[in-house]
C-alpha angles and dihedrals in degrees: 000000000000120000117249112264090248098055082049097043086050090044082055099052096048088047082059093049122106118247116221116196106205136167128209116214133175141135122283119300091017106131108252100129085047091047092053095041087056090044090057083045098051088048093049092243101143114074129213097273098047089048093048090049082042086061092045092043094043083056091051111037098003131121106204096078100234101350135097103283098207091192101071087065088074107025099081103155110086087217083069099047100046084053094037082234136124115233113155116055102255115206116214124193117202144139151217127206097259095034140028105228134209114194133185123208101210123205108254096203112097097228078064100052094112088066089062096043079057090052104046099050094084097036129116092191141038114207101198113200106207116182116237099212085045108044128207096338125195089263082052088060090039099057094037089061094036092054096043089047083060094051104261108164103179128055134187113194094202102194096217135208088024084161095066086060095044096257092296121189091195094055087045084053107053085046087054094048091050096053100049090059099058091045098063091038087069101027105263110145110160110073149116140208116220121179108222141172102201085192095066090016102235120177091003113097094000126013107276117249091212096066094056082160085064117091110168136081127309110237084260102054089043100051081053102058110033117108122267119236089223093073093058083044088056082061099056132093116281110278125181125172105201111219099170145014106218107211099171092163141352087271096055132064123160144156115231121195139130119269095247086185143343130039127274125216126191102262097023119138124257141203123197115204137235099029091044100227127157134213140126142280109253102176135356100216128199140167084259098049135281117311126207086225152033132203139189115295085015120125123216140132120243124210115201129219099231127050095254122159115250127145134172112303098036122108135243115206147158108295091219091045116023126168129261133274130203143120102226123075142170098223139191107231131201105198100217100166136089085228120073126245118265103209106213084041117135105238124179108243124201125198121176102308090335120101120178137146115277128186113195119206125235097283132262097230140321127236127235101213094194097061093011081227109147118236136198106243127172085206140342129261130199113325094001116151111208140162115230147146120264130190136196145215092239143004118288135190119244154144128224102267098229121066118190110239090348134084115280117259103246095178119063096008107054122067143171124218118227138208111248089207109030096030083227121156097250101178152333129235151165127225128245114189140313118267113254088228098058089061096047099050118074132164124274127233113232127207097211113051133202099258088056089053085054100042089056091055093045094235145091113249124236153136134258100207101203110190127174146112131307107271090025102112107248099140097045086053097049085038094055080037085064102041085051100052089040089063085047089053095244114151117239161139141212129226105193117186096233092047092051104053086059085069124010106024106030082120098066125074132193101284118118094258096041084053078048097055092037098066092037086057092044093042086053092049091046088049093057095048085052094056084054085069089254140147112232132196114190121182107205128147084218101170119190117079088215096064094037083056093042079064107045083050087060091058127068115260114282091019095087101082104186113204116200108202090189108190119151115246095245080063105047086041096059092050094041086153096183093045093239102127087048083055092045098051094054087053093250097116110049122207092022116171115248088014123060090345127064133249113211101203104220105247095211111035116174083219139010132189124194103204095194080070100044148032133256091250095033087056086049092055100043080051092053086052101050092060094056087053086051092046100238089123 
């Protein structure tokens, strides 16, 4: 059955109509779940079931007595009614008659300052609510700067709860006044400042009758008016993330993505990074047919006219200006996690359509958003804002995320940092720049491989990771290891923890980022040894799963050899030959393994030895075996 013309005629004019993202932020108790709910009201949006359940709902849970309460609309989780909060981001859809709106409700309280960060990263506009009877308060500062640091360009300071000062012009003023300072304190420039009373919904969806002093646009008029970013993204070079190849036959090969900036014509040239070749567009394919051209926001797929590599995560640019590469970057950085953040840590990064491992250095400093002093900071806990160096596996594509007077570049300029193990969302952030010294050291060809430095032993490198407790006997077993395959006439070499720590290391103590650098620093030198062609014991403790498997991924496949000396910690305790349980359980040794700092038992070992079973010489000789079987001997 086929529509009627006019629902189609009216599908096709929403379909026309321009979509706004914004947030709305504030302190505690400021009105935003009321403002959006008036908002859904003013734009009939609610229809008559979901008002007649509002009115239910306001004289359970309201709290407006016998009247609508608008914030129930928005405030779904029951932990939020029963508080009278907002938690959870809560995404609203609604429209004008000249726009189609998203909007994010974003949590007020500060432990929940990562949810607004998540809201706002996608936002083209911060609507501030700001109490009349309170004033620019400290959550005010902080999500103005929060917002700005995302690339928010437009801000509207809606002066709530006007009704509750009489509609006061004065009260509106001094608001007004105070604002200002703090915006151009920290570079805001766009914004506006709208008296509202979300209750009797001045100023919201029609200029209130009741502010005759006010002049200016009601937050309706003015949503409907303000700039899109998407038109300063349409200026901008040609930018294309590629998320999938779409081979649906053996006649067919094309790149589909979403246009993140520019514009794309049929015959441009064309640059893919990182590999940095160039061809032409052929066709610009889409479900309704091929276009002669793409703009931003728009999805397509592009064929070239050349056979050039390109696969998801690469990027399509430009070919006379395309974007940077590197592997090195100063970085803003939004701490969203409980746990703390290790800094030498391998994190998994995602960029666009780009993941890669990234390891970010102890900040340079962190920023207190209340007061934008910097402060010194070793890492960064739970909601903490820093500036610090990060560098990758492997060289990205990005932009600098700020753009002065222009729309940020999300991108390829915005990330997230990932878990490794518990695939959390452990942070936001914005690059910077890329390091000069990424860009002027490169890798140098050598003559002599490693293949050729193995072949002249007779013998196929690798390392026998052993991991265990302190006290389990890891050292006495790669030491009798090496003893065993030197009588073979293997050629080796042996990287004990304690030894270690004499040279190398002497600069690192005990805390979770010094064991983090430890075993980095440990994984790069046994690396090196491996590309001598040489077989290499080291005996760490080394605890934590993510940095044993940062350097596994540093080896080729088959070279990383993980030895799991599983001895339960009773028994390592009653032989403690060196004394240092006994030290750590009188509080006299800090951080110590098994005590007051966690072991992270590997969960695929290649090997693993309980010694409570065999012997010292017995284990080095089940390890000896086991790289015949694997054929490294």
């Amino acid at each position: 059955m086929n529509a009627p013309a006019d629902v189609k005629a009216w599908l096709a004019e929403q379909e026309r109509k321009e979509l706004l993202r914004f947030i709305t932020c504030g302190s505690v108790d400021d009105g935003k779940s009321t403002l959006i709910g008036r908002l859904l009201y003013d734009t009939k949006q609610i229809f008559d079931d979901q008002l007649s359940t509002l009115e239910a709902d306001s004289k359970k849970h309201g709290t407006q007595g016998e009247g609508i309460d608008f914030a129930l609309l928005v405030d779904g989780l029951s932990a939020e009614r029963e508080q009278g909060i907002t938690i959870d981001v809560a995404y609203r859809f609604f429209a004008s008659e000249k726009r189609k709106f998203i909007v994010a409700d974003t949590p007020g309280h500060e432990q929940y300052t990562r949810n607004m960060v998540t809201g706002a990263s996608t936002a083209d506009l911060a609507v501030l609510l700001v109490d009349a009877r309170k004033g620019v308060l400290t959550q005010t500062k902080r999500h103005s700067y929060l917002a700005q640091l995302i690339g928010i360009r437009h801000f509207v300071v809606a002066v709530t709860k006007m009704d509750l000062v009489d509609f006061d012009q004065a009260a509106f003023d001094a608001v007004t006044a105070d604002y200002r300072l703090f915006a151009d304190k920290i570079g805001i420039r766009d914004w506006i400042a709208i008296p509202v009373s979300g209750l009797g919904g001045d100023n919201i969806g029609e200029r209130s009758q009741r502010m005759p002093w006010y002049d200016g646009p009601s937050l309706l008029e003015y949503l409907d008016t303000v700039p899109l970013d998407v038109a300063a993204d349409a200026e901008k070079p040609f930018r294309f993330p590629v998320q999938w190849v779409n081979r649906p036959d053996l006649s067919f090969r094309g790149f589909a993505g979403q246009v993140a900036s520019g514009a794309v014509t049929r015959g441009m040239d064309l640059r893919v990074l990182p590999s940095g070749r160039t061809t032409k567009v052929a066709r610009i394919v889409t479900e309704d047919g091929d276009l002669d051209e793409a703009v931003a926001g728009q999805s397509v797929t592009l064929t070239f006219a050349d056979e050039v590599d390109c696969s998801r995560g690469d990027v399509i640019a430009a070919g006379h200006n395309p974007p940077e590469v590197a592997d090195q970057f100063e970085a803003t950085i939004v701490w969203m996690d409980e746990h703390e953040m290790l800094p030498g840590r391998g994190y998994w990064m995602k960029l666009g359509t780009q993941t890669v491992t990234a390891t970010v250095q102890q900040p340079k400093y962190e920023v207190n958003v209340n007061t934008l002093e910097h402060l010194a900071a070793k890492t960064l806990e739970l909601n903490g804002i820093g500036v610090a160096e990060i560098a990758t596996d492997r060289e990205i594509v990005f932009e600098p995320y700020a753009v002065e007077n222009g729309s940020p570049n999300r991108a390829l300029g915005g990330f997230i940092l990932i878990d490794k193990l518990t695939n959390a969302t452990v942070a936001a952030g914005m690059l910077h720049f890329a390091l000069r010294r990424s860009l002027n050291i490169h890798r140098q060809h050598l003559d002599v491989s490693r293949e050729t430095h193995a072949t002249l032993k007779g013998q196929k490198p690798a390392v026998l990771w052993f991991t265990g407790l302190s006290g389990s006997g890891k050292s006495t077993i790669a030491n009798l290891v090496e003893k065993k395959l030197v009588a073979l006439g293997r050629h080796t070499f042996l990287l004990d923890g304690d030894n270690v720590r004499h040279g190398l290391n002497r600069d690192l103590g005990f805390t979770d980022t010094d064991r983090i650098e430890n075993i980095r620093r440990v994984g790069e030198v046994a690396r090196l040894m491996t590309d001598a062609g040489l077989i290499v014991m080291t005996a760490f403790i080394s605890p934590f799963r993510a940095e044993r498997e940062l350097v596994r991924k540093m080896l080729p496949e088959g070279e990383f050899i993980e030895v799991f000396v599983d001895t339960p910690l009773a028994d390592a305790e009653q032989r403690d030959p060196k004394g240092l349980y006994a030290k750590a359980r009188a509080g006299e040794i800090k951080n110590f393994t098994g005590i007051d700092s966690p072991y992270e038992e590997p969960n695929d070992a290649e090997i693993i030895i309980d010694t409570t079973a065999i012997s010292a010489d017995d284990a080095a000789t089940t390890i000896i075996d086991e790289l015949r079987k694997r054929g490294r001997l």
